[in-house]
C-alpha positions as CSV (number, residue, x, y, z in Angstrom):
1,X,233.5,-35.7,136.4
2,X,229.7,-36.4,136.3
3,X,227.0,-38.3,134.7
4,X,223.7,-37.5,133.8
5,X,220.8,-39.4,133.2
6,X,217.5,-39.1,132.6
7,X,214.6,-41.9,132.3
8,X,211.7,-41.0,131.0
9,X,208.1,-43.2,130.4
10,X,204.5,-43.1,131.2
11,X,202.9,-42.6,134.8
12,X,203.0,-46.4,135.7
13,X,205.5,-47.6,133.9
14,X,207.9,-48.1,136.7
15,X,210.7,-45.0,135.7
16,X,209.6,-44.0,139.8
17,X,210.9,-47.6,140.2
18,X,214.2,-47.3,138.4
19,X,214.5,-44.0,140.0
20,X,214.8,-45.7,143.6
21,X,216.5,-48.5,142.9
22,X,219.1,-46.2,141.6
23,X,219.7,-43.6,143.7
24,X,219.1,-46.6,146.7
25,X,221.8,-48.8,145.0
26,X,223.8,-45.2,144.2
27,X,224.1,-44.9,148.0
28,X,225.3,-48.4,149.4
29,X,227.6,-47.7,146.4
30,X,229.0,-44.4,147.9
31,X,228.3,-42.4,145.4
32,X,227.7,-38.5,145.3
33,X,224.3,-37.8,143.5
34,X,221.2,-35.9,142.8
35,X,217.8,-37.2,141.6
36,X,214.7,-35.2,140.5
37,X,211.7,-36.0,138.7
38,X,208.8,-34.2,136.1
39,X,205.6,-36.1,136.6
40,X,202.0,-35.3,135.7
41,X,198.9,-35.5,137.6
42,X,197.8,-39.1,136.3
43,X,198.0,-42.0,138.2
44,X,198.7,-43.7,134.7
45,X,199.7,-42.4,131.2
46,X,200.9,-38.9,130.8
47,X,204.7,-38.1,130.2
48,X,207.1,-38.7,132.9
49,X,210.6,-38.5,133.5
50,X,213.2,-38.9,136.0
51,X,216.9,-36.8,136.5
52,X,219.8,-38.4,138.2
53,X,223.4,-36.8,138.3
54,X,225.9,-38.8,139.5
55,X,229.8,-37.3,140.3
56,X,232.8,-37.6,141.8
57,X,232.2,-34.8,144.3
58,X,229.3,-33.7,145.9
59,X,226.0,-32.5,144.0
60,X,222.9,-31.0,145.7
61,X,221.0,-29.4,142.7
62,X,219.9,-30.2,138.4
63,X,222.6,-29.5,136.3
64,X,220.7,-28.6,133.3
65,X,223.2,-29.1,130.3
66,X,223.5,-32.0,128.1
67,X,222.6,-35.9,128.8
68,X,225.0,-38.2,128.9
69,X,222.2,-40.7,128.9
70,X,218.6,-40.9,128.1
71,X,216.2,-44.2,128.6
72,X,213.2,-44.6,127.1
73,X,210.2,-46.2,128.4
74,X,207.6,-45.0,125.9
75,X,207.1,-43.3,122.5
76,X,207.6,-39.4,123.8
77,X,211.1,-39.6,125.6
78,X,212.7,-39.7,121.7
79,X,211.2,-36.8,120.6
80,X,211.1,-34.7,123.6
81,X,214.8,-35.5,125.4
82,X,217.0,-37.0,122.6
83,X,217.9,-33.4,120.9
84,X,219.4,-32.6,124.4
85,X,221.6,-35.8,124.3
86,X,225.2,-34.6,124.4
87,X,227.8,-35.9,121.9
88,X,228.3,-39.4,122.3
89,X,225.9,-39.5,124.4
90,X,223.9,-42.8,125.1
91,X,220.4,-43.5,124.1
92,X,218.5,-46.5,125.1
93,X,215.5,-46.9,122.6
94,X,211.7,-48.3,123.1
95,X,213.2,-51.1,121.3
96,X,215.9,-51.6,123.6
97,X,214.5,-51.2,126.8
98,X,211.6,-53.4,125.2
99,X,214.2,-56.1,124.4
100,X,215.1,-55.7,128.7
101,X,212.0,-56.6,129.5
102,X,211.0,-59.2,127.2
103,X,214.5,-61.1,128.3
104,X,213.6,-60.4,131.9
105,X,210.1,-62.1,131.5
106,X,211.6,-64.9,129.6
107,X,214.5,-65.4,132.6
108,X,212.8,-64.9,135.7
109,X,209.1,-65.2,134.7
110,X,208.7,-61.1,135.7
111,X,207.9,-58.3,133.7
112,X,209.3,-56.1,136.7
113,X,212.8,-57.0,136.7
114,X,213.5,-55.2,134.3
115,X,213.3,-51.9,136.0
116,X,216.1,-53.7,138.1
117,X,218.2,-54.6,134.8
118,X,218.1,-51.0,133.7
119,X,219.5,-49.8,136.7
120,X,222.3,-52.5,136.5
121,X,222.7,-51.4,132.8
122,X,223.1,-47.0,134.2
123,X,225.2,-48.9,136.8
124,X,227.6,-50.7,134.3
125,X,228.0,-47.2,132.3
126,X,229.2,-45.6,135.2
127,X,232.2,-48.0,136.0
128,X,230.1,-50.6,138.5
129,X,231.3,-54.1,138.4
130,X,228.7,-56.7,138.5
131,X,230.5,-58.1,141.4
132,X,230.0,-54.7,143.2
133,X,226.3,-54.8,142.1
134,X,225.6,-58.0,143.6
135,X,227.2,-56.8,147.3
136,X,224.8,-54.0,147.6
137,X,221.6,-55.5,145.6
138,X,218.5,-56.5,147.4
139,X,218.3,-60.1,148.2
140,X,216.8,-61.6,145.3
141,X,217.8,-59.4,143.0
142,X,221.2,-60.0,142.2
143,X,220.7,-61.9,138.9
144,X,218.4,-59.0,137.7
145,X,221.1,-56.2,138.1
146,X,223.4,-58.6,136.4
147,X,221.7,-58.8,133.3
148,X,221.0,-55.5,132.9
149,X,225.1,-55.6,132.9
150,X,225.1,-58.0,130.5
151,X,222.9,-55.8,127.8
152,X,225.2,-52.9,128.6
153,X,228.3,-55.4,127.5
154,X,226.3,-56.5,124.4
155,X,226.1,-52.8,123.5
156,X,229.1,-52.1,124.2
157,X,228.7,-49.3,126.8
158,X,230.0,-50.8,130.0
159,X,232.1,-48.3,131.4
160,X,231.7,-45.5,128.9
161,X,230.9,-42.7,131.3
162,X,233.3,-44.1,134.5
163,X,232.4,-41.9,137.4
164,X,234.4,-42.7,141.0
165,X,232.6,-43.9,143.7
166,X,233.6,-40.8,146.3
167,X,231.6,-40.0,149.3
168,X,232.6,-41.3,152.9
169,X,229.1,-42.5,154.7
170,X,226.4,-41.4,152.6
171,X,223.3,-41.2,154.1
172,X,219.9,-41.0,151.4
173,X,216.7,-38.7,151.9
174,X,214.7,-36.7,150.2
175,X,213.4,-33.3,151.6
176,X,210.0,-34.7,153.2
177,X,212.1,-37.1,154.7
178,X,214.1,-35.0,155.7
179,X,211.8,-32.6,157.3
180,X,209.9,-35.6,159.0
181,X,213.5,-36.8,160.7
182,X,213.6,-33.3,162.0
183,X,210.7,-33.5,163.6
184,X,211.2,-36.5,165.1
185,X,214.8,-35.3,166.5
186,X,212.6,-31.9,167.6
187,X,210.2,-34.3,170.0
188,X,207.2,-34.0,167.2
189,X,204.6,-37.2,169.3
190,X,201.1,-36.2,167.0
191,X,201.1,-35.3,163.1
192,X,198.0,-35.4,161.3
193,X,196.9,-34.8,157.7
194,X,195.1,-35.2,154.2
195,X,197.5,-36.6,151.8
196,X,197.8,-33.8,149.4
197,X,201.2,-33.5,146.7
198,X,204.0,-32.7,147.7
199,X,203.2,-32.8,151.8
200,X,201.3,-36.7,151.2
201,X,205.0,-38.8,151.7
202,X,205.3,-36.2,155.2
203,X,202.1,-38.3,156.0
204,X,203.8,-41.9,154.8
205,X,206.6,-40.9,156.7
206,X,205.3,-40.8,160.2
207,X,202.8,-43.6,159.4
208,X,205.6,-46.2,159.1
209,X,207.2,-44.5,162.3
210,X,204.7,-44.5,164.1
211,X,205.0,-48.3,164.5
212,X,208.3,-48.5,165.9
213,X,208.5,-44.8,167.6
214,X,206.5,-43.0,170.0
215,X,204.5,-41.0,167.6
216,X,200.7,-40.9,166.6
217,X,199.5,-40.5,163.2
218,X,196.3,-39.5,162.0
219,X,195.2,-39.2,158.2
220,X,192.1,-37.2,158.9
221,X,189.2,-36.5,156.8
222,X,189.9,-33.0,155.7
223,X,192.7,-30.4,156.4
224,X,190.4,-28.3,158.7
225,X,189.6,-31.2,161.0
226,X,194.0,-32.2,160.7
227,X,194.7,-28.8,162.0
228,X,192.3,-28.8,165.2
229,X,193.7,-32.6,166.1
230,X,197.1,-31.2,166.4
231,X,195.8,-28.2,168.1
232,X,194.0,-30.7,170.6
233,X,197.0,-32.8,170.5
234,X,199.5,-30.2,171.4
235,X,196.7,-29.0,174.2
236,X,196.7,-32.1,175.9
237,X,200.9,-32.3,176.3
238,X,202.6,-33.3,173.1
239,X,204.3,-31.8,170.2
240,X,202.1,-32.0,167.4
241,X,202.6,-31.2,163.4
242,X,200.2,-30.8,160.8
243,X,201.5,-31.3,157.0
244,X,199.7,-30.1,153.9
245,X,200.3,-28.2,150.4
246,X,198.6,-24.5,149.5
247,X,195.0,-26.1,148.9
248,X,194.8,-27.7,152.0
249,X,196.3,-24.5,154.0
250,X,193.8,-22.5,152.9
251,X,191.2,-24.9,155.0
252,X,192.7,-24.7,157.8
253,X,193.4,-20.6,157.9
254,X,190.5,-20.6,161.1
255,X,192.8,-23.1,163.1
256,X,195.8,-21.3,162.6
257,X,194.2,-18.3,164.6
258,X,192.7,-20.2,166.9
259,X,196.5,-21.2,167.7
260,X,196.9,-17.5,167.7
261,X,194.1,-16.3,170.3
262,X,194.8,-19.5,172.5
263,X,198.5,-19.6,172.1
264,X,199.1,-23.2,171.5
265,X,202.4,-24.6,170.3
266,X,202.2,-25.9,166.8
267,X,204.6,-26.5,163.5
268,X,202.6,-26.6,159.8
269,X,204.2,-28.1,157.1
270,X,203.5,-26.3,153.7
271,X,205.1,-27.6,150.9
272,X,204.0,-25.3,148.0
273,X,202.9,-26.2,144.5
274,X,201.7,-23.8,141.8
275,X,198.1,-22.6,141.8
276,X,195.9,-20.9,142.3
277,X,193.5,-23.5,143.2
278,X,194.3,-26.4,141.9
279,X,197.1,-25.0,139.6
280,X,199.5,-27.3,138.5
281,X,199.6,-30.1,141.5
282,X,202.7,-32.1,141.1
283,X,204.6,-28.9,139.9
284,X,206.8,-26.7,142.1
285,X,206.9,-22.7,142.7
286,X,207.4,-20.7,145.9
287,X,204.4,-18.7,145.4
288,X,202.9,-19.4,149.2
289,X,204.8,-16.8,151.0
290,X,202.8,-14.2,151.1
291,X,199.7,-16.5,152.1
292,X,201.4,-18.0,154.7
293,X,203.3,-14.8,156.1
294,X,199.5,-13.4,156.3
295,X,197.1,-16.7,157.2
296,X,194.8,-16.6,159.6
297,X,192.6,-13.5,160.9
298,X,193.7,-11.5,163.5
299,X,196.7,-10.1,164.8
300,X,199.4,-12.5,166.4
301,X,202.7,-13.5,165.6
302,X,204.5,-16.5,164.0
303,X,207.7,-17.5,162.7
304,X,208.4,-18.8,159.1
305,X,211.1,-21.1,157.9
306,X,212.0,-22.1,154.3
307,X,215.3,-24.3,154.4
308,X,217.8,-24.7,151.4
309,X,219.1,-28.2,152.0
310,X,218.8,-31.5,153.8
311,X,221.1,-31.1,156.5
312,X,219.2,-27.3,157.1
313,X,215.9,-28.5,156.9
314,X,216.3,-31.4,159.6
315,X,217.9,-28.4,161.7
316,X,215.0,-26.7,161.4
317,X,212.3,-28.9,161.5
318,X,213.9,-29.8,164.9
319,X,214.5,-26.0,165.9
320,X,210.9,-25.3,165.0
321,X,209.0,-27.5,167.8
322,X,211.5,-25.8,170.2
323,X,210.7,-22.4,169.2
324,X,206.7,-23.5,168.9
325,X,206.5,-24.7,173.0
326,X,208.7,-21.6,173.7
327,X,206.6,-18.9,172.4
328,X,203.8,-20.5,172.1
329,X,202.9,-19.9,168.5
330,X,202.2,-21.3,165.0
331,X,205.6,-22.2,163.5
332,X,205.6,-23.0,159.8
333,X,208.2,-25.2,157.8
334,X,207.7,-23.9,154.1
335,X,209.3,-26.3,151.2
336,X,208.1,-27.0,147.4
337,X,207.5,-29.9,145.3
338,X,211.3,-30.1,143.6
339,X,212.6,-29.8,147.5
340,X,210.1,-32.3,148.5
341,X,210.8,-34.6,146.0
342,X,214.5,-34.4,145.2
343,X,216.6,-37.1,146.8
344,X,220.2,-36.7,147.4
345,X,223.0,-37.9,150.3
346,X,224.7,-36.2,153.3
347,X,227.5,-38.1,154.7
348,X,226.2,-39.5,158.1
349,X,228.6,-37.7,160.5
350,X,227.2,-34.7,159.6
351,X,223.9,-35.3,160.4
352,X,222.5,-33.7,163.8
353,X,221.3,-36.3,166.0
354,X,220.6,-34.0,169.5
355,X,217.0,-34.5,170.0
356,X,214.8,-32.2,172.0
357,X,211.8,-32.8,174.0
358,X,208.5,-30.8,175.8
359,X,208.9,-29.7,179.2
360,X,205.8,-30.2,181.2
361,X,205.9,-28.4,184.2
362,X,203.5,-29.0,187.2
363,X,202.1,-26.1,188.6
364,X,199.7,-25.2,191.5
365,X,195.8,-24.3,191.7
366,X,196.8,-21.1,191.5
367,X,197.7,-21.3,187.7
368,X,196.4,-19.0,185.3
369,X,197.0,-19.8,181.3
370,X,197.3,-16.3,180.7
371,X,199.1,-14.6,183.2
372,X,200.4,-10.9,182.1
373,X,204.1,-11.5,182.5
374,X,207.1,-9.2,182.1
375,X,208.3,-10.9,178.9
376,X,204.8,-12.0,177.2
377,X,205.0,-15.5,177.8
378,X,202.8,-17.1,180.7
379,X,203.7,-20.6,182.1
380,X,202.5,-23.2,180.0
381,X,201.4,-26.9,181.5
382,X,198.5,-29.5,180.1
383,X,196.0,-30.9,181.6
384,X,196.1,-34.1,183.9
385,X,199.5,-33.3,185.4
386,X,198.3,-31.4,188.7
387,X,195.7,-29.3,190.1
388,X,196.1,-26.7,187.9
389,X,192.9,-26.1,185.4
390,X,194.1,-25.7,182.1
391,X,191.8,-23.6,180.6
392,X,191.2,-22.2,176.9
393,X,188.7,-20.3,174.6
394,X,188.3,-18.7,171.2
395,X,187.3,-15.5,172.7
396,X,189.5,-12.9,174.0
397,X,190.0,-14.0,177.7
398,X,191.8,-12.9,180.6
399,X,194.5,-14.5,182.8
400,X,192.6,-17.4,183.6
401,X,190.8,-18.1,180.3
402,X,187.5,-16.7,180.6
403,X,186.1,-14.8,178.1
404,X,186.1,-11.0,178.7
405,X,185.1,-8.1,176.5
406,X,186.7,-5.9,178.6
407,X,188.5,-3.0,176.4
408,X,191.2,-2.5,178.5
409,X,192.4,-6.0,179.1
410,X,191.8,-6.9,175.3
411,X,194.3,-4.3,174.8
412,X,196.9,-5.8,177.2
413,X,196.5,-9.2,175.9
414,X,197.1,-8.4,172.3
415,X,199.7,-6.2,173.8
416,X,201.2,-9.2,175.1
417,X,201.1,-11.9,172.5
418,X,202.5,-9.0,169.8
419,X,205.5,-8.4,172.5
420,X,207.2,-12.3,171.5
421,X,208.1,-10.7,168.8
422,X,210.7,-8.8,169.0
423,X,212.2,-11.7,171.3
424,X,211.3,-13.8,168.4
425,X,213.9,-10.7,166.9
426,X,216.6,-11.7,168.8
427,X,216.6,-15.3,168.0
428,X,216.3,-15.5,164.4
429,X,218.3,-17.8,162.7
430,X,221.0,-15.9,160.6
431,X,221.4,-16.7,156.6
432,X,223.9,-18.7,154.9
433,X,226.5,-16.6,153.2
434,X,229.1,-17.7,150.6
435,X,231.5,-15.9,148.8
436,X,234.0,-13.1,149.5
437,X,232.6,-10.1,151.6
438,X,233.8,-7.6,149.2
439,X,231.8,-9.0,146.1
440,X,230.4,-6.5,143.7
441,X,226.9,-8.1,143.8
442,X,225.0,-10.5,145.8
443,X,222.5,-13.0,145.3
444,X,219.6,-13.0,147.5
445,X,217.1,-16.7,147.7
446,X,215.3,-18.6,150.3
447,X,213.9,-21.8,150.4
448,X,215.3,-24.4,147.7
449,X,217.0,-22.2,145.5
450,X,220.1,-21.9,148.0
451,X,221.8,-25.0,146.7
452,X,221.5,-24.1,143.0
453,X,222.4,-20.6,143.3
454,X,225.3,-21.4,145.3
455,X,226.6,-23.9,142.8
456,X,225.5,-21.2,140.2
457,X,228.0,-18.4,141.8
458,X,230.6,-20.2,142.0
459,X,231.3,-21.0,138.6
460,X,230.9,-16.8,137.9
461,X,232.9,-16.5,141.0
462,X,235.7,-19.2,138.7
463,X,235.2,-17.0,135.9
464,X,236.4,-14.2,137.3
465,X,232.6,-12.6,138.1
466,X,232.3,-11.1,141.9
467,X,229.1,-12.7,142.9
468,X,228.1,-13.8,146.7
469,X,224.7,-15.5,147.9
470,X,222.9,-14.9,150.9
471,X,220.3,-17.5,151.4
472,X,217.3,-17.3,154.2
473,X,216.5,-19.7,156.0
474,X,214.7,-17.5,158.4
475,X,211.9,-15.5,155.8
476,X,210.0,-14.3,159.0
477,X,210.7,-12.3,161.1
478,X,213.4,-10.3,159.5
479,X,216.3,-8.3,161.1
480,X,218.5,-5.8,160.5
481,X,221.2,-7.9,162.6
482,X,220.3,-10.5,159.4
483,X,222.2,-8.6,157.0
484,X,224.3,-6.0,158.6
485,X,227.5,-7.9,158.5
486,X,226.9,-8.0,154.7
487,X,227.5,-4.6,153.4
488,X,224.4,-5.1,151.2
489,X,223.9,-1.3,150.3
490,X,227.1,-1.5,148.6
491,X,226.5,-4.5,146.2
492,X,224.3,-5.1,143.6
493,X,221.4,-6.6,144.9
494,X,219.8,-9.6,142.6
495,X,216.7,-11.9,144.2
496,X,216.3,-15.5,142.8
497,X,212.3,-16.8,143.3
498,X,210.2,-19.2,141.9
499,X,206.8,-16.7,141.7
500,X,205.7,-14.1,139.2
501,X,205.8,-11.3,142.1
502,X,209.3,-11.5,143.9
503,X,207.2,-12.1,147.1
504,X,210.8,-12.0,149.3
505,X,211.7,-9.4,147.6
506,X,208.5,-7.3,148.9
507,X,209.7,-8.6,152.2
508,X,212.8,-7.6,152.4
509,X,211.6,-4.3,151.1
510,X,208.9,-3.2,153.5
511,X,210.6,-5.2,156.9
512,X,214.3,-4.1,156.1
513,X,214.0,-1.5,153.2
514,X,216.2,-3.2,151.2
515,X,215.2,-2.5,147.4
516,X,216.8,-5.6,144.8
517,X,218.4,-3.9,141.4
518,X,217.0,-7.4,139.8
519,X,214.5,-9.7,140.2
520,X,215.5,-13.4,138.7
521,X,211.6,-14.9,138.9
522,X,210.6,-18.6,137.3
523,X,207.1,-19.6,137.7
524,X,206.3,-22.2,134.9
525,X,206.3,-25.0,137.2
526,X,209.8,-26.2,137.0
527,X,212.9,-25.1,139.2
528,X,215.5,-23.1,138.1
529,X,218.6,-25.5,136.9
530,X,222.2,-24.8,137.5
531,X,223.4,-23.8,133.8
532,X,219.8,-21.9,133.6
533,X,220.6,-19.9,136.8
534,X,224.4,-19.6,135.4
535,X,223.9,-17.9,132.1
536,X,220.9,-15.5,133.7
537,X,222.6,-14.4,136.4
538,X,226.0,-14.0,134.2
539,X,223.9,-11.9,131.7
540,X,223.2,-9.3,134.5
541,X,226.7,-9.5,136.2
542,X,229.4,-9.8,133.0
């Protein structure tokens, strides 16, 4: 069973509002749910709206059938959402929402507790007591929550959508948050930024941490000078993160090869939005790849990540600042607005808690940054911590860091920083595979898409349709040892993307030579939704 909602209003109107105090008031409940949201680039007016399923089993993508509910907080939602209303479905009118708030003003002498009545009216559809309510409502709030119960039994649709409250020990994120807990369990002490949709609530993340934790935040005053804090940051002994969207990344494209020539640690957030340029900024599409795979001038390596879900991305994220100090490289953490923004819950005992931290080894006068080594890597240590002189340049150097022109050394030095990797090669982080080894045909996706297409194959797979999914975590570097166990040559190949180009599928073609037989590309701004992906994929497969 499941319950879907959506609530839909004008850019400060307060549907973000109802959408938190849900999905907050959703978890202390214990229930399984997915929220999602449509919003323009307004700080007021526009068309917004919000999408919240609720079931009795766990839900980590957009359905995309019918409503089961629709709320309107302004003119538009009737027009544009109530033809999707499924039969019998409910729908809350301007006048009745209006009627919520005028009561709530009249009550409690505030306009705004009426977002907190509509989510105790969604709450009584669902099955939720008012006594329940008032357990897990915010002090002060109980009385709000209990009216909105109140207009649901005065409509008579208390309990018409009764969903079970069914998850253990839910924990609530969204993927920023999810991505910034990573770091945080992967040592991450420095992140610096300019707040830029979807990256900007990375940013509030770590400035409310950084008041409690041992971490420094700095919004700076562009992206280019964000990128050479962190570099200095990391340079002077701590993990250090940079956060930013397409726009931004493209500023800071000479910092990123400076990390390259100097071979300093770093991990860059990207969460990508439509453009180019400006493009369509509180949208969502995985159109980045092929900048990021390629930023920066030069020739150095780098490894890119692009996780499918919460529990993934804080495995990452964590995994990333390890790999960073290791290698001594740019690392990069790509997401996209729906990821960024989507809020969901993982029970809590699944939630990897290990955290990691820098080593900072002290070393002798004798150091030298660079030293040609057998495996590519020379010793890294910061300043301060000895007598070793921790040097650095922009220019091509040579062991110690002083700038050379010499040809042959130039060569060994490239030589060496290309040679991480293939060690990089050998620990890649495999894909996620579900379904049968034998299917007929396979699903290829990275980033977000893993959750939906997943949830997308297995209803072919109940119909009777032999479908698998491979989902990459990993989209750089590539490896055979990646897919060998999956007899992919054997399948029919589909790739699921949210660009106009089927940028991973060019990967995989020219690292693995792995041609697709069909590219499944959505680049309108939205994400793909379940039933969407469903009926495409079923099209190709029946």
């Amino acid at each position: 069973m499941e319950f879907n909602v959506l609530i839909g209003g004008e850019g400060g109107q307060g549907a973000f509002s109802v959408e938190m105090e849900l999905t907050e008031a959703l978890t202390r409940l214990n229930y399984h749910f997915f929220a999602t949201k449509h919003y323009m680039s307004r700080i007021r007016g526009g068309h917004n709206f919000h999408m919240i399923r609720v079931a009795d089993q766990p839900v980590h993508a957009l359905n995309g059938g019918k409503w089961e509910m629709v709320v309107a907080l302004d003119d538009e939602t009737e027009p544009l959402h109530k033809p999707d209303l499924r039969e019998g479905g409910l729908f809350l009118s301007r006048v009745m929402t209006k009627e919520i708030a005028e009561e709530g003003k009249k009550r409690f002498g505030e306009i705004r507790s009426a977002n907190t009545a509509l989510v105790g009216c969604v709450l009584a559809v669902i099955g939720v007591a008012p006594e329940k309510m008032a357990e897990t409502a915010e002090p002060g709030k109980e009385e709000y929550l209990k009216m909105g119960y109140d207009f649901a039994a005065r409509w008579n649709i208390a309990g018409a959508f009764p969903i079970s409250a069914a998850a253990g020990c839910p924990v609530r994120f969204d993927g920023n948050q999810a991505l910034a807990f990573g770091a945080l369990l992967g040592g991450c002490r420095f992140v610096s930024g300019y707040p830029m949709t979807p990256a900007t609530s990375i940013l509030h993340y770590f400035s409310e941490a950084a008041r409690e934790l041992p971490v420094h935040f700095e919004q700076a005053e562009d992206e280019i000078a964000a990128i050479n804090m962190a570099l200095g940051a990391s340079y002077a002994g701590v993990r250090s993160m940079a956060a930013t969207s397409g726009g931004g990344f493209a500023l800071m494209q000479e910092g990123v090869s400076l990390a390259g020539m100097t071979e300093t640690p770093i991990v860059i957030a990207v969460a990508q939005r439509p453009g180019p340029a400006t493009g369509l900024p509180t949208r969502t599409e995985q159109g980045d790849l092929n900048f990021i795979l390629h930023a920066g001038h030069g020739e150095f390596p780098r490894v890119l990540f692009a996780p499918g879900s919460i529990l993934e991305t804080i495995e990452l994220a964590r995994k990333a600042f390890d790999l960073a100090d290791r290698f001594q490289i740019p690392v990069f953490l790509l997401t996209d607005q729906y990821f960024a923004d989507s809020v969901q819950v993982v029970e809590e005992e699944d939630i990897p808690l290990e955290p990691s931290a820098r080593e900072c080894p002290v070393l002798d006068a004798a150091y030298k940054r660079y030293r040609l080594t057998e495996d590519g890597i020379s010793p890294l240590t910061f300043p301060g911590l000895s007598d070793a002189r921790v040097k650095l340049d922009s220019d091509e150097h040579d062991e110690e860091g002083k700038i050379t022109e010499d040809p042959d050394l130039r060569k060994r030095m490239v030589d060496k920083r290309l040679g991480k990797i293939e060690r990089l090669k050998t620990e890649a982080v495999m894909p996620t595979f579900s379904g049968a080894l034998e299917s007929a045909a396979v699903i290829l996706c990275w980033g977000s898409n893993r959750l939906i297409a997943e949830e997308a194959a297995g209803r072919l797979m109940a119909e009777g349709i032999s479908v698998s999914v491979l989902h990459f975590g990993q989209v750089y570097p590539l490896t055979a040892a990646m897919v060998a166990p999956y007899r992919l040559e054997e399948k029919k190949r589909i790739c699921v993307e949210n660009n106009a180009t089927g940028q991973f599928a060019g990967l995989l073609k020219r690292e693995l030579g792995l041609a697709v037989d069909h590219n499944v590309l959505k680049y309108d701004g939205d994400c793909f939704t379940v039933e969407e992906l469903y009926q495409t994929l079923k099209s190709l497969l029946a």
